[in-house]
N, C-alpha and C positions, 0 to 999 in steps of 0.2 A: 481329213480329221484336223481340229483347229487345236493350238497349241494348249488349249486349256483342258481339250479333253485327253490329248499324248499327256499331259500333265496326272489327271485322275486315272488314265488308265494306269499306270508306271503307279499310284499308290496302291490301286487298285491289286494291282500283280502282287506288290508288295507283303498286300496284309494274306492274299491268294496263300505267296509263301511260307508267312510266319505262320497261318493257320493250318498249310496242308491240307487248302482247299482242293489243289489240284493244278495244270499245269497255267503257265501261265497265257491269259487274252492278249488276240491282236486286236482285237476290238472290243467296245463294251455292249454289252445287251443291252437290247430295247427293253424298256419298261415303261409302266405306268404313272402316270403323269400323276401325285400327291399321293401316292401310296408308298409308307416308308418297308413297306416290305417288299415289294413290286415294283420298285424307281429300278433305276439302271446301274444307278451302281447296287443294289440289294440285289437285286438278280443277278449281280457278275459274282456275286461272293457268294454266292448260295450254289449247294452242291445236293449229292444224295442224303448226305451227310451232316451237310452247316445250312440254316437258316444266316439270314441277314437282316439288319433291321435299321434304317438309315434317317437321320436326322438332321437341321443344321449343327445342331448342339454334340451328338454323338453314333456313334458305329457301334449295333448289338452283333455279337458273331457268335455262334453255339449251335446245339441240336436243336433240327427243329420240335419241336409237341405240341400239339391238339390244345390242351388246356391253358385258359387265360387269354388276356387281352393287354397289349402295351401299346400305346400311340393309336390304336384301333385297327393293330396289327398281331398276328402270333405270338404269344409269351415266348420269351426263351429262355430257357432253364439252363444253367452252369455256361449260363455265357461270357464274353469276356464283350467289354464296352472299351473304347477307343474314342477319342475327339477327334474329331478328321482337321486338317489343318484349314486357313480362312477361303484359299483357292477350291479347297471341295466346297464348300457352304455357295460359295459365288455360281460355282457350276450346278449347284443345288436349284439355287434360286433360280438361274439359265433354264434349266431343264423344267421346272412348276412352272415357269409362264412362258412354258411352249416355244420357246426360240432352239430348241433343239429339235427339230420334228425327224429327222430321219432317227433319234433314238428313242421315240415314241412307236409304242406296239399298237 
């Protein structure tokens, strides 16, 4: 694991806690390469319970629901949005153009 993803995992766990996601990851899931619902980190924060919705710009966390569209992902209703700091946006950008391939699904 390279220093920049121990980095997001650790905020990762973080928000995990404040939200009461669930216990915390030793590693982050694979996800889908430009899907802000389906990236790696939106999959490590998504539960039975919480939807995740991931951006350079910001972190959707709430229930997921059927209805609506946001980024071309799940609406989330009574969610709480977060700005992830500049090291997530970098690992963003790492993980869109495929220099992370073992955390692609």
């Amino acid at each position: 694991m390279t220093k920049i993803e121990e980095r997001v995992l650790r905020y990762v766990n973080r928000l995990r806690k404040e939200h009461k996601i669930g216990r915390p990851l030793k590693r982050l899931r694979k996800g889908e390469i430009g899907d802000w619902s389906g990236c790696t980190i939106a999959r490590s924060l998504t539960s039975k319970s919480t939807a995740a919705g991931v951006t350079m710009s910001r972190i959707d966390i709430g229930p997921p629901k059927e209805a609506g569209s946001v980024f071309g992902g799940p609406r989330i209703f009574g969610r709480t949005t977060t700005t992830p700091p500049k090291y997530v946006g970098d690992f963003i950008d790492r993980f869109d153009e495929g220099k992370l391939p073992h955390l692609e699904k």
